[in-house]
Structures are given as C-alpha cells and as structure tokens.
C-alpha positions as CSV (number, residue, x, y, z in Angstrom):
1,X,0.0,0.0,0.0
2,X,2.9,2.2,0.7
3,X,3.4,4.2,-3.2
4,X,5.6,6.8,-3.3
5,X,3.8,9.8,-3.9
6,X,5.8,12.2,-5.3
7,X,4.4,15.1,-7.1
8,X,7.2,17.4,-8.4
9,X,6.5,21.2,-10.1
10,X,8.3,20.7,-13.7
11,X,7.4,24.1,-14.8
12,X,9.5,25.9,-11.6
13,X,13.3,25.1,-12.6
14,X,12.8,26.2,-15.9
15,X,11.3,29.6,-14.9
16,X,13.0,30.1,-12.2
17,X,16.8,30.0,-10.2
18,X,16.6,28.0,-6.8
19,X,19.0,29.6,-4.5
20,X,17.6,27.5,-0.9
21,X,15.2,24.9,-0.4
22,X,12.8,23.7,2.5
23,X,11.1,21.2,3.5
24,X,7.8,22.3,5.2
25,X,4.6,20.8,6.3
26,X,1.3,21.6,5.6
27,X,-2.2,22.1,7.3
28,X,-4.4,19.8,5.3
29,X,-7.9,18.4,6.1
30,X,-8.8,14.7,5.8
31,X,-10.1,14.3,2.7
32,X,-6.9,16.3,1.2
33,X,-5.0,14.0,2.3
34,X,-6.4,11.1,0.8
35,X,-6.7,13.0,-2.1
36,X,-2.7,13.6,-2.0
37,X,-2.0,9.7,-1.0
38,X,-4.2,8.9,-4.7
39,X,-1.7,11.3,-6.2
40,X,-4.6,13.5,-7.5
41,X,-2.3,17.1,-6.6
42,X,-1.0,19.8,-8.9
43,X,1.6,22.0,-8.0
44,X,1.4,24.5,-11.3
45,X,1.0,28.1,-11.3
46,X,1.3,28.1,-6.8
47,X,3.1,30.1,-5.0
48,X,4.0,30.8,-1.2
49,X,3.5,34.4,0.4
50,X,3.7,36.1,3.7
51,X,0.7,37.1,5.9
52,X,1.0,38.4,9.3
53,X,4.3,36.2,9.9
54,X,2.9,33.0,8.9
55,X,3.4,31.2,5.4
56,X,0.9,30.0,2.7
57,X,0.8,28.3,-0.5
58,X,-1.5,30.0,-3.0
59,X,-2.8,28.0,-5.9
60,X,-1.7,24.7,-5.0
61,X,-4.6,22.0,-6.4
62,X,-6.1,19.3,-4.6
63,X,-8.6,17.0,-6.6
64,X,-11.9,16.7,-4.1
65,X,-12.2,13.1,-2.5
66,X,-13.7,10.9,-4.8
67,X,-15.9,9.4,-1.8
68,X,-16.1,12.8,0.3
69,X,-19.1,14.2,1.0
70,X,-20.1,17.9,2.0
71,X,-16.7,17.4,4.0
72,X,-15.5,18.0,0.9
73,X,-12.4,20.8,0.6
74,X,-12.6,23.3,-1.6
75,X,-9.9,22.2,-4.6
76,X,-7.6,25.5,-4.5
77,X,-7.6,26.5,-1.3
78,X,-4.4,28.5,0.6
79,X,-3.1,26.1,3.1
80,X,-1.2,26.9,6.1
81,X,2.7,25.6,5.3
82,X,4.6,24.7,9.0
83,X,8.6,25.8,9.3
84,X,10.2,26.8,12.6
85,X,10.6,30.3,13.8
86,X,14.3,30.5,12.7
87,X,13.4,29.5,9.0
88,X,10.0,32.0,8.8
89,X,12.0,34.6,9.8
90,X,14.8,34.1,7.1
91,X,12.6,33.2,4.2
92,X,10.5,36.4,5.3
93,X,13.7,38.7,5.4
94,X,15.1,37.4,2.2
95,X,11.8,37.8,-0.2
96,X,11.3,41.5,1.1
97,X,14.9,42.9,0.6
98,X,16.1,41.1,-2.4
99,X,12.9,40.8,-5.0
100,X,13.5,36.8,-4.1
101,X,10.1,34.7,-4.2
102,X,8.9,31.2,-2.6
103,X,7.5,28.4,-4.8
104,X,6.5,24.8,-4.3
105,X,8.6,22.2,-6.5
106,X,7.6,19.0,-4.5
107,X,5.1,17.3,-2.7
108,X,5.6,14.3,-0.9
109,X,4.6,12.1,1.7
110,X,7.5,11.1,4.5
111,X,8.2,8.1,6.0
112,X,5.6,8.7,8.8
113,X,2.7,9.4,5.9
114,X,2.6,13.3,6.5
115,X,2.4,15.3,3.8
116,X,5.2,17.4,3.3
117,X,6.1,20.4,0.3
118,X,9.5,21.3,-0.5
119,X,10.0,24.8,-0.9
120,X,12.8,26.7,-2.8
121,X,14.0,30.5,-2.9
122,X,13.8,31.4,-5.7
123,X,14.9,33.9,-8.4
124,X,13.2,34.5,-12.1
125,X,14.6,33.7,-15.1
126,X,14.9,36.3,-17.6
127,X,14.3,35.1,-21.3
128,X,17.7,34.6,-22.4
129,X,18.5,32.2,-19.5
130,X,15.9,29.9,-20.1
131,X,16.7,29.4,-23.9
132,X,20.2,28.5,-21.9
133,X,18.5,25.7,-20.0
134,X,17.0,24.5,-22.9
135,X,20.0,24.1,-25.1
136,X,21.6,22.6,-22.3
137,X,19.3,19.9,-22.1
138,X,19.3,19.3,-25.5
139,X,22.7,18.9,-25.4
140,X,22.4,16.4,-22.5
141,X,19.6,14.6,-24.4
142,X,21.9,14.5,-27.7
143,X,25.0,12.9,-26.0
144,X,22.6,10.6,-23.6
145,X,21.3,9.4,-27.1
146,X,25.3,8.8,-28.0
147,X,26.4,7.4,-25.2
148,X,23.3,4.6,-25.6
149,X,24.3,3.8,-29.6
C-alpha cells in the first residue's frame, strides 16, 4: 500500500533560479490528504507568500475526495505551510529585501505518511536564461542518445 507519492512542479526550474530549499509541512484536512496519497495534486502556477508572519501556499490544487461528502475541501484553497521560527524569519527577510520569491517544487509524503512540500527561494529567469537551460538539455539529451548507440 505504501506508493511513493511524489508530485514534483516541472514548470519551476525552468522559470525560475533556486537559491535555498525547505522542506515544510502543511495544514491539510482529511479528505486532502487522501486526495494527496491517490496522487490527485497539482503544483502549477502556486506560489508561497507572507501574511501576518505565517506562510501559505497560494494556488496549490487538490482534486476533491472521490468518496467525500459535504466534508468536501474546496480544490484551490491556501493552506497553512509549518517551518520553525528561525526558517520564517529568514525566508521572510530574504523575499522582502532582495525581489527573491517562494514556490513549491515538491510534494511528498515522508516516512511517517505526512504530507510534506518542499519549498525553494527562488529567483526568475529572464528570457535569455531559459533558452540557456534549454540548449543545455538538449545537449544532455543528444549525447545521452550517443552514449546509448
């Protein structure tokens, strides 16, 4: 019974830098996380912010429970993501004074079941950069298809 869920956001290493990452829990209702553990999640287009000290994740889709009924969550709700003090405080100082933002690029379940997001600092990527990443992994993909012949 125990699948790895593992529910990674493609789209954010090609828009954007990652200077940090965290790993951060989140404030989920029941039938979210049963939604989660049937890999029914979608981490495009979310985003963390700041609101009076505490963080949330913005955008972040959760398919409704198949079998829930009106305890039902709403799909794209902002949930509540848990860090300690020390981290809050840096992540907080770092996106105000440098122009820096906080996306989700992973959510998994740990080895105790919980639900956990992996965060990353991050920094946009103009235009020119990501036509950079691209030809690099074409590159990559050209000489894996060598190296296989």
């Amino acid at each position: 019974m125990n699948q790895e869920i593992n529910i990674k956001n493609k789209r954010a290493s090609f828009d954007y830098e990652f200077i940090e990452e965290y790993t951060a829990g989140i404030v989920l209702t029941g039938t979210e996380i049963k939604s989660i553990r049937a890999s029914k999640a979608s981490l495009v287009d979310a985003y963390c912010y700041f609101q009076h000290g505490e963080l949330w994740v913005k955008g972040m889709y959760i398919a409704e429970y198949r079998l829930g009924t009106y305890y039902n969550h709403p799909e794209r709700r902002e949930r509540k993501l848990l860090l300690t003090h020390k981290e809050l405080y840096r992540l907080d100082r770092k996106t105000k004074e440098s122009g820096l933002t906080i996306i989700p690029i992973r959510l998994f379940l740990n080895e105790k079941g919980l639900a956990k997001l992996r965060i990353a600092l991050a920094r946009g990527k103009k235009a020119y950069d990501k036509r950079e990443s691209l030809k690099l992994k074409d590159a990559r993909r050209e000489m894996d298809r060598h190296l296989k012949h």
